[in-house]
C-alpha positions as CSV (number, residue, x, y, z in Angstrom):
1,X,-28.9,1.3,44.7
2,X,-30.7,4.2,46.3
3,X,-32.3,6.7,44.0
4,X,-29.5,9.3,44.7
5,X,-26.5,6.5,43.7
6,X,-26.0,5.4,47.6
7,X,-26.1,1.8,48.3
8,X,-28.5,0.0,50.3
9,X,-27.7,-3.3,50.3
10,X,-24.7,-5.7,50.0
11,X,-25.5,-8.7,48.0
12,X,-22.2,-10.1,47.5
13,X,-18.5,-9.4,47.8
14,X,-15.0,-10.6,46.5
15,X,-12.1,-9.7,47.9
16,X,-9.9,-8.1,45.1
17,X,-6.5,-9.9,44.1
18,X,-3.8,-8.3,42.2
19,X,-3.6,-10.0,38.7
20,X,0.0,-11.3,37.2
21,X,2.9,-9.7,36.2
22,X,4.5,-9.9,33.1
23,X,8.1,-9.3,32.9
24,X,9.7,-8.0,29.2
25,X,12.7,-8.8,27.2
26,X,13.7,-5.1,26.5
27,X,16.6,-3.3,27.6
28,X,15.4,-0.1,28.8
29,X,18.5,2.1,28.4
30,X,18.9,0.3,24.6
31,X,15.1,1.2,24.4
32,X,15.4,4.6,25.2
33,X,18.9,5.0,22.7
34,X,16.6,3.5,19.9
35,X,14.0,5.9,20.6
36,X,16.6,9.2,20.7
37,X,18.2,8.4,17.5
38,X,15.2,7.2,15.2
39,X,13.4,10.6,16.3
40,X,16.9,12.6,15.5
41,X,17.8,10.5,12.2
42,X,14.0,11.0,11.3
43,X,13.8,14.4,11.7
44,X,16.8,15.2,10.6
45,X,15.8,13.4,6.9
46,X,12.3,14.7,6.6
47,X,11.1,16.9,9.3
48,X,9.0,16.5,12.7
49,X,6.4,15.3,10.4
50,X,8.4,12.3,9.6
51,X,7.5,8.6,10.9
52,X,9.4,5.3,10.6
53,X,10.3,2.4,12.9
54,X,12.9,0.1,14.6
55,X,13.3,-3.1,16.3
56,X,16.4,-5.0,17.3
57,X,16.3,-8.9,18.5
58,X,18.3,-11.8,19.8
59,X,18.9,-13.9,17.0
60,X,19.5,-16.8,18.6
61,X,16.4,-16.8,21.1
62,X,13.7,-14.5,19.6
63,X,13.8,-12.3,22.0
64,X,13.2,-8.4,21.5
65,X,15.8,-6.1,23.3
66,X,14.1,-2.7,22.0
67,X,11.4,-1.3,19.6
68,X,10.5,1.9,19.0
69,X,7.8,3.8,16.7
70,X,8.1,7.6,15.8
71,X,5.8,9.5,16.1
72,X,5.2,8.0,19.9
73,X,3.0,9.7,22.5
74,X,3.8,9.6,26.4
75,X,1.6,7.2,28.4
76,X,1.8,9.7,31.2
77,X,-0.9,11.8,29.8
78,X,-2.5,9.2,27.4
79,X,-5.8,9.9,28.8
80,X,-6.4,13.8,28.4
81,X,-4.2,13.8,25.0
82,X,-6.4,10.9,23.6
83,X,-8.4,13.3,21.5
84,X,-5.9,14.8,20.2
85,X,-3.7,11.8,19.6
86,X,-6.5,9.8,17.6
87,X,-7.1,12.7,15.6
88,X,-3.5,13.8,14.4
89,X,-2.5,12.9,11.0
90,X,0.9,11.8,11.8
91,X,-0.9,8.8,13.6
92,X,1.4,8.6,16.8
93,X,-0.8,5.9,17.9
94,X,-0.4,3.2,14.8
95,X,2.7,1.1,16.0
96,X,4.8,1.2,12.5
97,X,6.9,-1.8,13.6
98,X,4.4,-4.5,14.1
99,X,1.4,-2.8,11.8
100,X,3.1,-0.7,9.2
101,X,3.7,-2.6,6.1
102,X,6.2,-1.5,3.4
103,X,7.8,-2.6,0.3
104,X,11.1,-4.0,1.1
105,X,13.1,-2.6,-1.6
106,X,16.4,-4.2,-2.1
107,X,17.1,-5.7,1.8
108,X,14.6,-8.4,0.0
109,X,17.8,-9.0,-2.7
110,X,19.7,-11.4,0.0
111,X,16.3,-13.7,-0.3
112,X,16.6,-13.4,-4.3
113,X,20.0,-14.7,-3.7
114,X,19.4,-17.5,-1.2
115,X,16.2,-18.7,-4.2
116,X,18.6,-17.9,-7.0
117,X,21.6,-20.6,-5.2
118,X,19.2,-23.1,-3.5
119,X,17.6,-23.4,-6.5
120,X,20.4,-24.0,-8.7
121,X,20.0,-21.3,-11.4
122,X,23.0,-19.7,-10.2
123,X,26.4,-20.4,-8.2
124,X,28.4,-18.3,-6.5
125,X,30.8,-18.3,-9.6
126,X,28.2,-17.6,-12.0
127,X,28.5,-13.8,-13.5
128,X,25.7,-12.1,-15.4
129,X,26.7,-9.0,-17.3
130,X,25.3,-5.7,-17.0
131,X,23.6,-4.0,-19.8
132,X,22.1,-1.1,-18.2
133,X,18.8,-2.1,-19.4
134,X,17.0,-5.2,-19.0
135,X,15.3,-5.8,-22.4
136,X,14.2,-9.4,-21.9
137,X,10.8,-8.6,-21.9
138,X,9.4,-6.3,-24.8
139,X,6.7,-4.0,-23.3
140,X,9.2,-3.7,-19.9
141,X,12.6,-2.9,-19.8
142,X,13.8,-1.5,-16.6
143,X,17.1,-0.2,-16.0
144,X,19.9,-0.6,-13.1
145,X,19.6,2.9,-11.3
146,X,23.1,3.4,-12.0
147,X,22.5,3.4,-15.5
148,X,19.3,5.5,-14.9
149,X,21.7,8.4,-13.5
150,X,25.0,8.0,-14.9
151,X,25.0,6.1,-18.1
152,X,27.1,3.5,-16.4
153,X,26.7,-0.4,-15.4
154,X,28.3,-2.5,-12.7
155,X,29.6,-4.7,-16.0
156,X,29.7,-8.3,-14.9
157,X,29.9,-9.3,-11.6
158,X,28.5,-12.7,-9.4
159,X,26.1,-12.6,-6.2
160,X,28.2,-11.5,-4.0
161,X,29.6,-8.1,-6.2
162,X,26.0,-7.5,-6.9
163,X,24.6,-8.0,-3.3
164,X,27.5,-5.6,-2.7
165,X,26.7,-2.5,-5.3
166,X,22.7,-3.6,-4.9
167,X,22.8,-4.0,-8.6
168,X,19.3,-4.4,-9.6
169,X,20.0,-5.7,-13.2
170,X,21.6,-8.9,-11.4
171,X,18.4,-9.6,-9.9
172,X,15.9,-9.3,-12.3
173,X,17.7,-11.8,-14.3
174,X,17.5,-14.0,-10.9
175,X,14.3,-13.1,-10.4
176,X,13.0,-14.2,-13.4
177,X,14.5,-17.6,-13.5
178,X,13.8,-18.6,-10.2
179,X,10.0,-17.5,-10.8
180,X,7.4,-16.0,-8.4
181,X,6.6,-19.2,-6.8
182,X,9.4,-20.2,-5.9
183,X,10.3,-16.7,-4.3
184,X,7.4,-16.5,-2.2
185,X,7.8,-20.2,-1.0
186,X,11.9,-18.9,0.5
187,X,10.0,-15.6,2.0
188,X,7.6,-17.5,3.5
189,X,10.3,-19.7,5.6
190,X,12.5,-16.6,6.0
191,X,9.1,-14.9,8.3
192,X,8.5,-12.4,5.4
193,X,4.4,-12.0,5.2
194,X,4.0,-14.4,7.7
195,X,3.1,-13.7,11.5
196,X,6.1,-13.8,13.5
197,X,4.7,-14.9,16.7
198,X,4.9,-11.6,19.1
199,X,2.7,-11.7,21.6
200,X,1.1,-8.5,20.6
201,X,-1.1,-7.5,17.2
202,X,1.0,-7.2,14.0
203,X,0.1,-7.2,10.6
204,X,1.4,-10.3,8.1
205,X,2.0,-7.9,5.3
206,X,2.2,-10.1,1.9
207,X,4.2,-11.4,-1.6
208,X,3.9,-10.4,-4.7
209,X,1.5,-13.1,-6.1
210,X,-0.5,-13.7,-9.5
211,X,-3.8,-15.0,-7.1
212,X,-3.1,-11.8,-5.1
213,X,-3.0,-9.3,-7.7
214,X,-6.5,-11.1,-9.2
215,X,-7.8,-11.1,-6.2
216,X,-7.8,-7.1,-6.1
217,X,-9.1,-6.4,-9.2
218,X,-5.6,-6.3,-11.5
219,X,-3.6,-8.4,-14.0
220,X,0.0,-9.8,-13.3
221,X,2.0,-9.4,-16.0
222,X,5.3,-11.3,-16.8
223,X,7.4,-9.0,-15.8
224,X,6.2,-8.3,-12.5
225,X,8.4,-11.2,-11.1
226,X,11.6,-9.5,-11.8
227,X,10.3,-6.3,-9.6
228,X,9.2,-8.7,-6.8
229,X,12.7,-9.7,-6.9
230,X,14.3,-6.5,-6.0
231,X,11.4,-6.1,-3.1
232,X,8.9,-4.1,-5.2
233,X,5.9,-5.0,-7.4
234,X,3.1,-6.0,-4.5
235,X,5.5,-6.8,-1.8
236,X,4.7,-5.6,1.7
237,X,6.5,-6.2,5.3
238,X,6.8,-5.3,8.6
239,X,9.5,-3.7,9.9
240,X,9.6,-6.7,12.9
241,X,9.7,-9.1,9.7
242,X,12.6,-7.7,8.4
243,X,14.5,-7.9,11.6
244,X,13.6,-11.8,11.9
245,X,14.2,-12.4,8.6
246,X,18.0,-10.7,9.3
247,X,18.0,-13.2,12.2
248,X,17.6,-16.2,10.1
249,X,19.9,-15.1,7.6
250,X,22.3,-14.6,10.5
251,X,21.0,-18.0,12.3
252,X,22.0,-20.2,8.9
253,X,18.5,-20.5,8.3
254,X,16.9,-21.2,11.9
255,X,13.6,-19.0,12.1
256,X,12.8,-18.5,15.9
257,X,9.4,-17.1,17.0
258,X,10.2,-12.8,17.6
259,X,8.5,-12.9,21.6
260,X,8.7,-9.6,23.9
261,X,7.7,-11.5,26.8
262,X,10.1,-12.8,29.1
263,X,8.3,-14.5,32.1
264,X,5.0,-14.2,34.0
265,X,5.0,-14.6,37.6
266,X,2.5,-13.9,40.1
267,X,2.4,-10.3,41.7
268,X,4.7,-10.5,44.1
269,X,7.1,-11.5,41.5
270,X,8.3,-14.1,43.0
271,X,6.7,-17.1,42.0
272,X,7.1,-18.1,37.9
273,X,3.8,-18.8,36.5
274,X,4.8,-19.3,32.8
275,X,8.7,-18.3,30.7
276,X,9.2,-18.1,27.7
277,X,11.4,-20.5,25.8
278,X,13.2,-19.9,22.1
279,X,11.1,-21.6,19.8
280,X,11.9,-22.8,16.8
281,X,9.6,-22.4,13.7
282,X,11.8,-23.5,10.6
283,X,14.6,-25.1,11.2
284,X,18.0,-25.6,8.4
285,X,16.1,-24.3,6.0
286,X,18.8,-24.0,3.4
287,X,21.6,-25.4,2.4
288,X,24.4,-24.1,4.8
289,X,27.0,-23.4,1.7
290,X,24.3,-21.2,0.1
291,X,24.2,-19.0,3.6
292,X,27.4,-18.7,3.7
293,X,27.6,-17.3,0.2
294,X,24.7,-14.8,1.1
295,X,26.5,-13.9,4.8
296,X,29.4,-13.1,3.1
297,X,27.7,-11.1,0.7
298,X,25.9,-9.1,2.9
299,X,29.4,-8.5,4.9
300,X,30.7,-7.4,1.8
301,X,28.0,-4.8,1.5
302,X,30.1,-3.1,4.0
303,X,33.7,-4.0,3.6
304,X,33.9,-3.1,-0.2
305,X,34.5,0.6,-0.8
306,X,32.0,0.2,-3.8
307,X,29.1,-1.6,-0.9
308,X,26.4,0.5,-0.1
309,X,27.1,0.6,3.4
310,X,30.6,0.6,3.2
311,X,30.1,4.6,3.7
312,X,28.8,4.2,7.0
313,X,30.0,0.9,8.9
314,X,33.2,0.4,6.7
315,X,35.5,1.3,9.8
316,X,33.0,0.1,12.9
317,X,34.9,-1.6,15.3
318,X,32.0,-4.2,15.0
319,X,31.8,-7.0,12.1
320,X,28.3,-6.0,10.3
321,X,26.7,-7.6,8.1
322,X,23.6,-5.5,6.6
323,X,22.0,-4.9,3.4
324,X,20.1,-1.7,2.2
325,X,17.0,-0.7,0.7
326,X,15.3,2.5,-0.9
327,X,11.8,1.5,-2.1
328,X,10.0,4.0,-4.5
329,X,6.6,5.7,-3.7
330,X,4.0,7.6,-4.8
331,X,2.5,10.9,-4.5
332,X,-1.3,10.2,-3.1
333,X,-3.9,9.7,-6.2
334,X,-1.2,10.2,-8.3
335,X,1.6,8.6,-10.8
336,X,4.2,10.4,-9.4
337,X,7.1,9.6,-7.6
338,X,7.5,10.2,-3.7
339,X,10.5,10.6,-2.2
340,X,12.0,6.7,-1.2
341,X,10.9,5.0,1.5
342,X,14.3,3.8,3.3
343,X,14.8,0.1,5.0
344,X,17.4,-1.6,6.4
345,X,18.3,-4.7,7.7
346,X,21.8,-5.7,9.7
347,X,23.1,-8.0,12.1
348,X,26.5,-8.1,14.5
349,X,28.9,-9.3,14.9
350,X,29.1,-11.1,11.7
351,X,31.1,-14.3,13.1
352,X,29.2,-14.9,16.0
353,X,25.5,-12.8,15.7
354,X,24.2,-11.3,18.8
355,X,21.7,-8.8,17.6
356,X,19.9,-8.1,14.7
357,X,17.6,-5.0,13.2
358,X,15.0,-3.9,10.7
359,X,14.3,-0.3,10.4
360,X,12.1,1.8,7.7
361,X,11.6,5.1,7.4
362,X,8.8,6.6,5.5
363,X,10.3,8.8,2.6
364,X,13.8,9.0,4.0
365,X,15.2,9.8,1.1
366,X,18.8,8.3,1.8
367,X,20.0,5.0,3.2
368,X,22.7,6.9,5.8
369,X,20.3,8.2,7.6
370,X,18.6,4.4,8.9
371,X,22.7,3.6,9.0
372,X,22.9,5.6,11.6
373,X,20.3,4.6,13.5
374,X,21.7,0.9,13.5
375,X,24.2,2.3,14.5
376,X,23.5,4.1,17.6
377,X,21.7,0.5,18.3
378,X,24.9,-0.6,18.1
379,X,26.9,1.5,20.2
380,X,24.3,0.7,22.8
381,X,24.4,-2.6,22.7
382,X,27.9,-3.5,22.4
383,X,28.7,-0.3,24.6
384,X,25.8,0.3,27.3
385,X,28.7,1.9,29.1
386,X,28.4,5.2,26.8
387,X,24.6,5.6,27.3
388,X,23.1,7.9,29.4
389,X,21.5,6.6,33.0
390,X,17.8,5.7,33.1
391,X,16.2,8.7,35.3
């Protein structure tokens, strides 16, 4: 190299060759419906300012047809907004799906209820009653939000009632006879804070725990287990965790590694160099009776006028099956509430499972607002006819 930058002499050269070519599992036009209606739905519960995430997959092979974080940037001019884009405080770069972990809130109940059956402390026939508040423990003694606002209780009712109203009191008392243990051991093979095998960088989230909670400094208390149960206390997941975990459910317990990568082939795209196959990381997990009794329950979540998503899939042309969740947060450095954030897990069609969703949205405030993003995932899946055209 000559003093000015020129070159002077040619040591060596290689002829450059175009790399592979990856080929994805998404659906672009279901990609692009996912992405309109999360940023609609979002803005229309919080603001501009709001953030959440989605993902839909195949249950029965892993694969991912869409995913979509909000806020998103566009790649097109990734380069002169980078400034601007690492520097914004809505964090349009973080990838909320695969790296933003949340407390579940009560789409973890259908897990409480696969522990509660496989483990024998309940049966589907057995009915706890009610009270309002849960005074088995001295110093805490929650109370069933509907007792919190009203004065009133769901009175007594079996799993698949109180998977259906969401009622809280039903699973503390679940919670805390099935233990933490043993509910972190079902999470665990259900995918929730554990990897699930993408091929890009996610974050395993975790389980309420006794170790974990020493670990950072604090002291588990007995009643801690019963908020674990309802997907509170130290529980954190991934929005792509709670769409696997829906996939199991609706697989009768088969976990399958989440992949967005269909096949590489060279660059002429015509020669396969590796595909990816379904792969199966737990396999009949549960007893099949007990996912039955949980399935239904989650389908009764939206066929029972008293379900909580009866409201908003109770006359879809599709068979749902879904479960709903508002976990509580906090005002920073402070003791005060936030508004909820809102999750939301749901698979179709409920007899024969063909795609399945996770969704959160950071302080949502109310649980019709993810409905209707599921269900504009929906539409496009089962209706791609209705979408508009890729430009």
């Amino acid at each position: 190299m000559s003093g000015d930058g020129g070159v002077t002499e040619i040591l060596q050269s290689q002829k450059v060759e175009p790399g592979n070519f990856a080929r994805l599992t998404l659906d672009l036009e279901l990609q692009q419906a996912m992405e309109k209606s999360l940023r609609e739905n979002i803005t229309a519960a919080v603001s501009r300012s709001g953030a959440g995430g989605a993902i839909a997959i195949v249950p029965g092979t892993g694969e991912v047809l869409a995913l979509a974080s909000y806020p998103n940037y566009d790649p097109a001019t990734f380069d002169e907004d980078y400034e601007t884009l690492v520097q914004a405080k809505s964090k349009p770069l973080f990838n909320r799906v695969l790296s933003g972990t949340y407390s579940p809130g009560s789409t973890f109940k259908p897990l409480t209820a696969i522990a509660g059956l496989e483990t024998g402390v309940i049966q589907p026939d057995t009915y706890i009653t009610d009270k309002g508040k849960y005074t088995y423990f001295k110093s805490y003694q929650p109370t069933c939000l509907i007792y919190s606002s009203s004065g009133a209780t769901h009175g007594t009712i079996e799993v698949s009632e109180a998977l259906g109203v969401s009622c809280n009191y039903f699973f503390y008392e679940v919670g805390r006879l099935v233990g933490i243990d043993k509910l972190d051991e079902y999470a665990a093979e259900y995918g929730l804070g554990e990897s699930t095998g993408i091929e890009l960088p996610e974050s395993k989230g975790l389980m309420a725990s006794p170790k974990h909670r020493e670990e950072t400094g604090g002291t588990w208390y007995p009643g801690d287990v019963i908020q674990a149960a309802i997907g509170q206390s130290d529980n954190l997941i991934t929005p792509v965790q709670l769409a696997t975990y829906a996939a199991t459910i609706a697989n009768n317990g088969t976990r399958l590694r989440t992949h967005v990568v269909d096949k590489i082939t060279d660059y002429s795209r015509q020669t396969v160099l590796e595909e990816t196959k379904p792969e199966v990381v737990e396999e009949n997990i549960f007893d099949q009776e007990v996912l039955e009794t949980v399935k239904g329950a989650m389908r009764n979540v939206v066929t029972s006028p008293s379900g909580t998503g009866y409201y908003s899939y109770g006359s879809y042309e599709i068979p749902i099956a879904a479960k709903t969740g508002t976990a509580q947060t906090y005002l920073p450095n402070s003791n005060e509430y936030d508004v909820d954030n809102i999750t939301l897990i749901a698979y179709a069609p409920y007899d024969d499972p063909q795609i399945a969703i996770g969704i959160i949205m950071e302080h949502g405030g109310k649980s019709v607002y993810a409905a209707n993003v599921a269900k504009a995932i929906m539409d496009g899946y089962f209706h791609p006819e209705t979408m508009p055209e890729v430009e």
